[in-house]
Backbone as CSV, one residue per row, in Angstrom:
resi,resn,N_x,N_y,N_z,CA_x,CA_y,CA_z,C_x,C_y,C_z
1,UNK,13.706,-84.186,10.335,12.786,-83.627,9.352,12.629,-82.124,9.519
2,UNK,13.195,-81.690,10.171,13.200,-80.152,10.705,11.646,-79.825,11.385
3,UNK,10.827,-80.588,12.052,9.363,-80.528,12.581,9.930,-79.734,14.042
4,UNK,8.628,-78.665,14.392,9.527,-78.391,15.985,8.730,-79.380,16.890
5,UNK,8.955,-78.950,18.056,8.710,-79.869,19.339,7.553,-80.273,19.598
6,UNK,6.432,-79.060,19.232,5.376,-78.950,19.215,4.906,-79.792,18.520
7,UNK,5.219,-79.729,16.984,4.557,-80.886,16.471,4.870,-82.508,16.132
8,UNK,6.144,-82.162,16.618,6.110,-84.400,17.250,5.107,-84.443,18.433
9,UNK,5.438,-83.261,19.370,4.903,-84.252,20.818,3.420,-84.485,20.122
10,UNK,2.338,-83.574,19.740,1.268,-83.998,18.772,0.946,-85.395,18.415
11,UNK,2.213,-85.497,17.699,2.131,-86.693,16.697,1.881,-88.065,18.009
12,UNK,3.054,-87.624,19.098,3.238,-89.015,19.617,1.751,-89.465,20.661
13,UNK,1.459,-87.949,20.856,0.163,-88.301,21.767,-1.131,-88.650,20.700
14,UNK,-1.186,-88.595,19.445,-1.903,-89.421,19.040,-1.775,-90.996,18.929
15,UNK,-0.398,-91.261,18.579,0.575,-92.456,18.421,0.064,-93.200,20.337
16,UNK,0.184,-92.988,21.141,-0.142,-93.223,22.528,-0.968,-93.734,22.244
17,UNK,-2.447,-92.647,21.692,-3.979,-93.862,22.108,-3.959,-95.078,21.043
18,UNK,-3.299,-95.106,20.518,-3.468,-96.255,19.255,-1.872,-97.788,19.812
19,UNK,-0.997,-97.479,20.317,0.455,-98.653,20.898,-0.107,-98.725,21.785
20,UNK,-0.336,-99.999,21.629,-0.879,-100.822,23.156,0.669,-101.847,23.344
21,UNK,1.585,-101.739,22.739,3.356,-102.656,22.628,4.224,-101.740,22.586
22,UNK,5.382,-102.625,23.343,6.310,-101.723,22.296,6.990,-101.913,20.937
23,UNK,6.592,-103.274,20.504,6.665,-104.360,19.479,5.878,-103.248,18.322
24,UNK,4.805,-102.041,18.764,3.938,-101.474,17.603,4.494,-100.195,17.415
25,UNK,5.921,-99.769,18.532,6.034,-98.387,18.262,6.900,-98.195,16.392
26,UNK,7.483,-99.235,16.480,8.427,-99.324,14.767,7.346,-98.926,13.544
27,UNK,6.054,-100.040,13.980,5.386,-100.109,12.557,4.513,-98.618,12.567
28,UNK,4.166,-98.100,13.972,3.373,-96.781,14.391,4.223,-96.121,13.612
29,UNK,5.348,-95.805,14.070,6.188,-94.166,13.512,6.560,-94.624,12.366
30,UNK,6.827,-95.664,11.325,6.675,-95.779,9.802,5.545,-95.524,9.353
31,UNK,4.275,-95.908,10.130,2.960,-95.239,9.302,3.160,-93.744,9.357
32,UNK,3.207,-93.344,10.019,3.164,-91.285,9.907,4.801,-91.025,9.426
33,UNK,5.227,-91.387,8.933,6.370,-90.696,8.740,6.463,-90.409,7.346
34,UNK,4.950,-90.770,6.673,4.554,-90.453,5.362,3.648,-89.233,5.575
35,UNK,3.103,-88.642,6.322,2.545,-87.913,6.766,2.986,-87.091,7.378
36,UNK,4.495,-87.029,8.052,5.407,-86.205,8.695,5.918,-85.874,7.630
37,UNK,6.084,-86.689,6.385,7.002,-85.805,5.466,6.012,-84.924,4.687
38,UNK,4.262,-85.022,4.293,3.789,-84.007,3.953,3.768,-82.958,4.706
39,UNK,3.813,-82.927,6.205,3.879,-81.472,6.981,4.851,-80.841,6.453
40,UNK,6.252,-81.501,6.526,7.512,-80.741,6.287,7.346,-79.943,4.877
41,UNK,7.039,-80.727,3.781,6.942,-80.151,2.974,5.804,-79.275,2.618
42,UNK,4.390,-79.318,3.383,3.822,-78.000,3.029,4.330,-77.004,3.977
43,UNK,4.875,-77.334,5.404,5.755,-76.263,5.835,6.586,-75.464,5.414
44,UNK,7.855,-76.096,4.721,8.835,-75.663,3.692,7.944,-74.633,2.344
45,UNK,6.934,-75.363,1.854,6.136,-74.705,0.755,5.904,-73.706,1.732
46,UNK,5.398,-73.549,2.773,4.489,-71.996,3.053,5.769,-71.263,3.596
47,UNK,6.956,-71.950,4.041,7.863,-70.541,4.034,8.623,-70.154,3.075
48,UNK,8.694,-71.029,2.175,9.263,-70.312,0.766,8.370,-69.471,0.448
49,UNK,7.012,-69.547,0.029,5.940,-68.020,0.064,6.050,-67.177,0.547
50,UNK,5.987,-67.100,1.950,6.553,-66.323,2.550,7.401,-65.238,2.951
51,UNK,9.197,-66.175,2.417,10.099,-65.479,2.281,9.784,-64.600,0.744
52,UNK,9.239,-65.155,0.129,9.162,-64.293,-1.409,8.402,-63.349,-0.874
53,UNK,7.123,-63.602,-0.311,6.632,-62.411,0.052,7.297,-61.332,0.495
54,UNK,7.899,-61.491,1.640,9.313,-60.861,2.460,9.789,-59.640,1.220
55,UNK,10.357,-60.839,0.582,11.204,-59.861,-0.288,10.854,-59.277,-1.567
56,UNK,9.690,-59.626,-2.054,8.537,-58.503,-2.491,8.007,-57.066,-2.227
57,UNK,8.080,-57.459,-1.109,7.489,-56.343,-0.205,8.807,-55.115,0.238
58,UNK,9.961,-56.036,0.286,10.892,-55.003,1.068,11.122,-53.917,-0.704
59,UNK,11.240,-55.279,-1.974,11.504,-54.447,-3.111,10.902,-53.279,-3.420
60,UNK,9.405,-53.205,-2.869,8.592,-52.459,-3.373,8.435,-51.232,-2.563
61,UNK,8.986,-51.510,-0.962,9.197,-50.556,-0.078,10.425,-49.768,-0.898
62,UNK,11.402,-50.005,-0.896,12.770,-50.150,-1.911,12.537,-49.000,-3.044
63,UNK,11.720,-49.382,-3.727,11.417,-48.305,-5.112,10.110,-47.199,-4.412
64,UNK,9.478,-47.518,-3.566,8.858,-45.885,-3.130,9.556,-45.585,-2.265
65,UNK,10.587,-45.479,-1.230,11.385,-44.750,-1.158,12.436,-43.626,-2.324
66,UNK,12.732,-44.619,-3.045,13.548,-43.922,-3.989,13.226,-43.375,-4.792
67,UNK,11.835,-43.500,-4.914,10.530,-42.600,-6.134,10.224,-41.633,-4.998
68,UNK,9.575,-41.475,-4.133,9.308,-40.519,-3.418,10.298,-39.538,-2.924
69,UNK,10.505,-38.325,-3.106,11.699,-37.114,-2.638,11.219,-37.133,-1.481
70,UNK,12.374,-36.755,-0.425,12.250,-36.728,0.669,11.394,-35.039,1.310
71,UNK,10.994,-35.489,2.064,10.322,-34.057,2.404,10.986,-33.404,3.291
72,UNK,11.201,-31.823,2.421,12.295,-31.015,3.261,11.945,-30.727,4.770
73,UNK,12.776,-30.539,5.964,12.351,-30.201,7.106,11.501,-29.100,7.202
74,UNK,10.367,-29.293,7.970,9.772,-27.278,7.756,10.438,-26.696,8.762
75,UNK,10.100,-25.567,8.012,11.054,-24.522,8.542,10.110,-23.533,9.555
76,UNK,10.592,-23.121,10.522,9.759,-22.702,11.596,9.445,-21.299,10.855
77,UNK,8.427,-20.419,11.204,7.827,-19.121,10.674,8.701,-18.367,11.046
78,UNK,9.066,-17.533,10.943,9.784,-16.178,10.878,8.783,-15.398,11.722
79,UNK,9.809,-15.320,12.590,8.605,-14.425,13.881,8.287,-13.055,13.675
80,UNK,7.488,-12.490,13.922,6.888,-11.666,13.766,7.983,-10.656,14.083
81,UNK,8.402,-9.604,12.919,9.201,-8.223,13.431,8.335,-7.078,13.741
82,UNK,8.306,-6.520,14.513,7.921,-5.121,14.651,8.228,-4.064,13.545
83,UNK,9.809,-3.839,13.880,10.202,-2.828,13.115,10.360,-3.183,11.653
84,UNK,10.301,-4.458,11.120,10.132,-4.196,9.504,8.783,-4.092,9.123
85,UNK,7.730,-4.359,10.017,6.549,-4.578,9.408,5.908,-2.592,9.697
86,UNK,6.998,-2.109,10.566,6.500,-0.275,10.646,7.095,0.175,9.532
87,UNK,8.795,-0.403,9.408,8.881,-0.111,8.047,8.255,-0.067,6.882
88,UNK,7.585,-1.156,6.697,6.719,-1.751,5.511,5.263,-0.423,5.728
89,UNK,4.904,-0.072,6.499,4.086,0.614,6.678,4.203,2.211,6.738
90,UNK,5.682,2.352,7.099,5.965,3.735,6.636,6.481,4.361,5.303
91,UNK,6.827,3.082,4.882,7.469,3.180,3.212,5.744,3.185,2.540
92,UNK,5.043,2.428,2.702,3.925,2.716,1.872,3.258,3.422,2.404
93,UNK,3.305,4.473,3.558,2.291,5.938,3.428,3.163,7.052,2.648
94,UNK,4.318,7.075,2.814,5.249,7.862,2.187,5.003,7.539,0.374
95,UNK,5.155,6.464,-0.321,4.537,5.995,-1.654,3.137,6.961,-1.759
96,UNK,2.538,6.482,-1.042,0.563,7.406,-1.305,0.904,8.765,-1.215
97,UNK,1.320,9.191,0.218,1.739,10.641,-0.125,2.379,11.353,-1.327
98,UNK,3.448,10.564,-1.539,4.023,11.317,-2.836,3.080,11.424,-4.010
99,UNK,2.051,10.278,-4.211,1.537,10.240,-5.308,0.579,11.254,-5.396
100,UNK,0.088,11.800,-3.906,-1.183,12.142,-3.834,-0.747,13.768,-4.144
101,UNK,0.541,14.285,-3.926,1.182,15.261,-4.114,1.371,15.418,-5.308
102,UNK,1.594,14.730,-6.080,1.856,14.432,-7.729,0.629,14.617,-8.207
103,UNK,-0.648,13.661,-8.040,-2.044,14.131,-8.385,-2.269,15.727,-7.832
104,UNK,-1.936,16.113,-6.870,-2.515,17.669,-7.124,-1.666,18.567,-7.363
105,UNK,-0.326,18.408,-8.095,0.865,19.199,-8.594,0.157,19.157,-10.088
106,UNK,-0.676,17.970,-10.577,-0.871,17.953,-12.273,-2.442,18.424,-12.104
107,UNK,-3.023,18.511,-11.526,-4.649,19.100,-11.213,-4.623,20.293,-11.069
108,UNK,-3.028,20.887,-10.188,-3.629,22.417,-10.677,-2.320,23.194,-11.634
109,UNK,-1.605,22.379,-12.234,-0.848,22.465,-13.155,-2.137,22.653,-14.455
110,UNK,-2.619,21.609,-14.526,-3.988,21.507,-15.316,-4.854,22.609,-15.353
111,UNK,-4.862,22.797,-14.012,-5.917,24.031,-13.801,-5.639,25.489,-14.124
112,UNK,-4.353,25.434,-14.135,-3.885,26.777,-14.413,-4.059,26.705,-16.301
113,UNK,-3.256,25.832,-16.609,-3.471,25.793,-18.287,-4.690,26.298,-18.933
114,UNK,-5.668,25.406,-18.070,-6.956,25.930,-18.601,-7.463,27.245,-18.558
115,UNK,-7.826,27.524,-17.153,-7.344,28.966,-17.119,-6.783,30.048,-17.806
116,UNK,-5.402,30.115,-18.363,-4.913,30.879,-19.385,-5.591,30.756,-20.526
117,UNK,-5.617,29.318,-21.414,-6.060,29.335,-22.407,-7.473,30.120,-22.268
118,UNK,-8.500,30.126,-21.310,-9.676,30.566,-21.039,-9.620,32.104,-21.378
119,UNK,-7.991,32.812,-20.966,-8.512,34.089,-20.815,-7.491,34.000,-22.445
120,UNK,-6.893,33.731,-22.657,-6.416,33.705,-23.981,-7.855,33.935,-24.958
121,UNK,-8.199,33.436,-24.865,-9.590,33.045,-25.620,-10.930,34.498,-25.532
122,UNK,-10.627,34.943,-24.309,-11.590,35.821,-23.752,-12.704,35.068,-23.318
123,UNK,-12.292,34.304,-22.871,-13.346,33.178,-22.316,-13.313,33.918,-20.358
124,UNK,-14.576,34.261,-20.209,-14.594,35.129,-18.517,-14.112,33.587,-17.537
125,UNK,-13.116,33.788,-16.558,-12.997,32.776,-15.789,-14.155,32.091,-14.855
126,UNK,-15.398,33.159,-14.508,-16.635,32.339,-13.791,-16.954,31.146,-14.821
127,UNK,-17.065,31.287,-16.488,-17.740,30.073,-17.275,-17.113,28.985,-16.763
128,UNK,-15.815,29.525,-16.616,-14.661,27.970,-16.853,-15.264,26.727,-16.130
129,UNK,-15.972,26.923,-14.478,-16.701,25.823,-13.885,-17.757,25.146,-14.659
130,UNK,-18.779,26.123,-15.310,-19.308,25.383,-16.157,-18.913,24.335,-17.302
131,UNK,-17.720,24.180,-17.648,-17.458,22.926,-19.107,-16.712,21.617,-18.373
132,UNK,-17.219,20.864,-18.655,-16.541,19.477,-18.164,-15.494,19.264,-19.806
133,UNK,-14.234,19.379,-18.815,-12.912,19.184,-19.804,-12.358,18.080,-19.157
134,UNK,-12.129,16.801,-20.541,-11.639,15.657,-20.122,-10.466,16.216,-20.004
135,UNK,-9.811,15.169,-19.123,-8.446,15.263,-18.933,-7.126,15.077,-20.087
136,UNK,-7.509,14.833,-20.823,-6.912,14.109,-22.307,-7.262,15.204,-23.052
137,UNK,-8.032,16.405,-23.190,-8.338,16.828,-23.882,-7.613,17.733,-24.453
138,UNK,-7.314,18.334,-25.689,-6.766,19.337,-26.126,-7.033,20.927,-25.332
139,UNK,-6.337,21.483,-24.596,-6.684,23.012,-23.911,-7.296,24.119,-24.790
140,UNK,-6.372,23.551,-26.248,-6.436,25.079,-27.127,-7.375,24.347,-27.996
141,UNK,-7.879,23.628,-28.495,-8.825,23.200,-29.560,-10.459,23.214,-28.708
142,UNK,-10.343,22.801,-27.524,-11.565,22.959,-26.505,-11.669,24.527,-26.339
143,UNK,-11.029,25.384,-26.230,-11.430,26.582,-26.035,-11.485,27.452,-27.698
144,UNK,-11.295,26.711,-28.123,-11.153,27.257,-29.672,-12.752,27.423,-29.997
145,UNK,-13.062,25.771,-29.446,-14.735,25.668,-29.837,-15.568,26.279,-28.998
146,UNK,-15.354,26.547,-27.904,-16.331,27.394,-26.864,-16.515,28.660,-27.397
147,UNK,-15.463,29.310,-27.643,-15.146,30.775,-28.456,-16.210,31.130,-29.679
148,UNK,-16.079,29.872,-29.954,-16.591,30.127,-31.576,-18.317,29.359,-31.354
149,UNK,-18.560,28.926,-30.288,-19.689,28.846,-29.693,-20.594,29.527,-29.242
150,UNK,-19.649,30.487,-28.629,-20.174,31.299,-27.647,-20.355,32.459,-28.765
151,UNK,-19.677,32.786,-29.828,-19.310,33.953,-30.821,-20.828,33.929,-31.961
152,UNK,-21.292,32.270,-31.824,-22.136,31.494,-32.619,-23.592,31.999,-32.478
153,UNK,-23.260,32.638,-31.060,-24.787,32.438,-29.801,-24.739,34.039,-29.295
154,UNK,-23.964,34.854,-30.105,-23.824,36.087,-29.865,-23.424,37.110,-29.121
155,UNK,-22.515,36.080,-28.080,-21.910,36.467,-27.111,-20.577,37.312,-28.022
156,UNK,-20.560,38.450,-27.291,-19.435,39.456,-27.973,-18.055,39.643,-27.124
157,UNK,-17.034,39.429,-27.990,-15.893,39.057,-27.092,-15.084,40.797,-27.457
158,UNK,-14.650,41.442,-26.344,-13.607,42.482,-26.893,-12.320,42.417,-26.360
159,UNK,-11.498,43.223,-26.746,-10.099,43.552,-26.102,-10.483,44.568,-24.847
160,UNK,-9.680,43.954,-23.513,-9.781,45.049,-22.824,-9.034,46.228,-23.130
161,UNK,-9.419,47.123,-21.990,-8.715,48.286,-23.013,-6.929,48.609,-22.171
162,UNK,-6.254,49.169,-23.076,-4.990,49.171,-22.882,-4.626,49.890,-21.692
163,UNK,-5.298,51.112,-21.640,-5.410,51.784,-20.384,-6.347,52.496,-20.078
164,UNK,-6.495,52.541,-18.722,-7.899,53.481,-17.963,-9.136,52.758,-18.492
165,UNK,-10.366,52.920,-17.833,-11.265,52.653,-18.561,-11.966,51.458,-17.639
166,UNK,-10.844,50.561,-17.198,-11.093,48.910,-17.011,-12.352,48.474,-18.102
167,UNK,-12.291,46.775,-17.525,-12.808,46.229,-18.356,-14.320,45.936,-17.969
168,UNK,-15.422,45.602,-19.323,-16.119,45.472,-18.991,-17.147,44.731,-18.002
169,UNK,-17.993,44.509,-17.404,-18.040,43.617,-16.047,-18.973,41.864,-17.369
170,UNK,-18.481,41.029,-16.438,-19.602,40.002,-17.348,-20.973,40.218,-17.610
171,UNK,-21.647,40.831,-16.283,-23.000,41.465,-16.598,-23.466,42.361,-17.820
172,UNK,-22.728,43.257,-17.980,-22.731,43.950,-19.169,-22.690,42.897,-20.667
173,UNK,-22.024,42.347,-20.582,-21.870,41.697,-21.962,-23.160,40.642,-21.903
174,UNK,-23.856,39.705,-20.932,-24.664,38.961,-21.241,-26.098,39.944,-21.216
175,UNK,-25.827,41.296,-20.668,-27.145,42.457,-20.585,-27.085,42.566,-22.268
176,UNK,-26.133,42.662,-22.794,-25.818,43.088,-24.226,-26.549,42.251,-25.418
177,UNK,-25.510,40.795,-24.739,-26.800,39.407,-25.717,-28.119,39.037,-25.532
178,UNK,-28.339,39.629,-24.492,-29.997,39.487,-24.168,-30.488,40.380,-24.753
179,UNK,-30.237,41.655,-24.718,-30.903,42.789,-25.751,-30.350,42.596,-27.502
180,UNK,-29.496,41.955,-27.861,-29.636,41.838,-29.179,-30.619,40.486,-29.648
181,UNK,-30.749,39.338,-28.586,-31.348,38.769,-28.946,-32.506,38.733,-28.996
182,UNK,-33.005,39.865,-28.420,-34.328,40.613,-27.830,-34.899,41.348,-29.302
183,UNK,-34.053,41.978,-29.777,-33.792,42.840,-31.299,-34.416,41.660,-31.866
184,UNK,-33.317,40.546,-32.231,-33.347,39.947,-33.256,-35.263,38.847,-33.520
185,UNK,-35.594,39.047,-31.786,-36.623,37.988,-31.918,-37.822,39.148,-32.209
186,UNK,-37.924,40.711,-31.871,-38.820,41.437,-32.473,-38.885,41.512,-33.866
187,UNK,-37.527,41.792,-34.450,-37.758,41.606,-35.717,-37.999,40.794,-36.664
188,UNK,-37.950,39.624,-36.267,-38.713,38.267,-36.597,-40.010,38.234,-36.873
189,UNK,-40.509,38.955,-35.535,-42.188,39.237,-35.082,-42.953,40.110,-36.598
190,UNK,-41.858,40.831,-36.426,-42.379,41.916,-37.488,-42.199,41.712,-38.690
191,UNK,-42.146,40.685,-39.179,-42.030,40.715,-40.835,-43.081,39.735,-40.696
């Protein structure tokens, strides 16, 4: 019946307390051998489950392997270099420097422009600190309007002179608009 050892000897030591002959061992082992054949067969039943289980399980191991990508080996860090990481650090102070050289090659590139246009204008170079000039701004249209501001407000602009003589000092010219505006506010008074 394919039963193992274990479970005859079982069987027979129950079979023992019950044969008191040996005339009873025939009719004894025909009674259980209806009962030996349900073991076998729920035995057989629970390893056929079993084996399905088995091979359920291996299928399903089976498809997540082959669904899952394998995971690449890691790769150890890249050890620390010295000399590329001074590199890396001398290439970008050299970058800032240049730039910072570039910002004050166009600041007083800038500065000079203004400047000229200033004296172009007859604009005295002490004002020039006074006007906040965007950077975007037109040189000659910004000093166009100061001119004509300053021309507005009675400030008197001349040609210096061609020779001898030099030119007049700034003091003089704002001594000048203060006394005409001095004029202009008496005679106000007086009418």
């Amino acid at each position: 019946m394919g039963l193992s050892r274990e479970a005859l000897d079982g069987v027979a030591s129950v079979l023992e307390k019950t044969i008191k002959s040996e005339e009873e061992i025939e009719t004894a082992v025909s009674g259980v051998e209806g009962m030996l054949k349900v073991f076998q067969s729920e035995a057989d039943r629970e390893r056929t489950n079993y084996n399905a289980l088995k091979a359920a399980k291996e299928e399903i191991e089976k498809k997540l392997k082959e669904a899952t990508p394998p995971t690449p080996p890691k790769e150890d860090p890249k050890p620390f270099d010295a000399e590329a990481f001074r590199a890396e650090i001398l290439e970008t102070m050299r970058k800032e420097r240049e730039s910072a050289t570039q910002n004050e090659q166009k600041a007083a590139q800038r500065k000079a422009e203004i400047t000229a246009k200033a004296k172009e204008y007859g604009i005295p170079e002490t004002l020039i600190g006074n006007f906040a000039i965007a950077d975007d701004a037109n040189v000659d249209d910004f000093f166009k309007g100061v001119k004509q501001t300053l021309a507005d407000a009675g400030f008197e602009f001349s040609e210096p002179p061609t020779s001898g003589g030099g030119i007049r000092s700034d003091a003089e010219g704002i001594a000048n608009l203060i006394n005409k505006e001095t004029e202009n506010i008496v005679k106000s008074q007086n009418k």
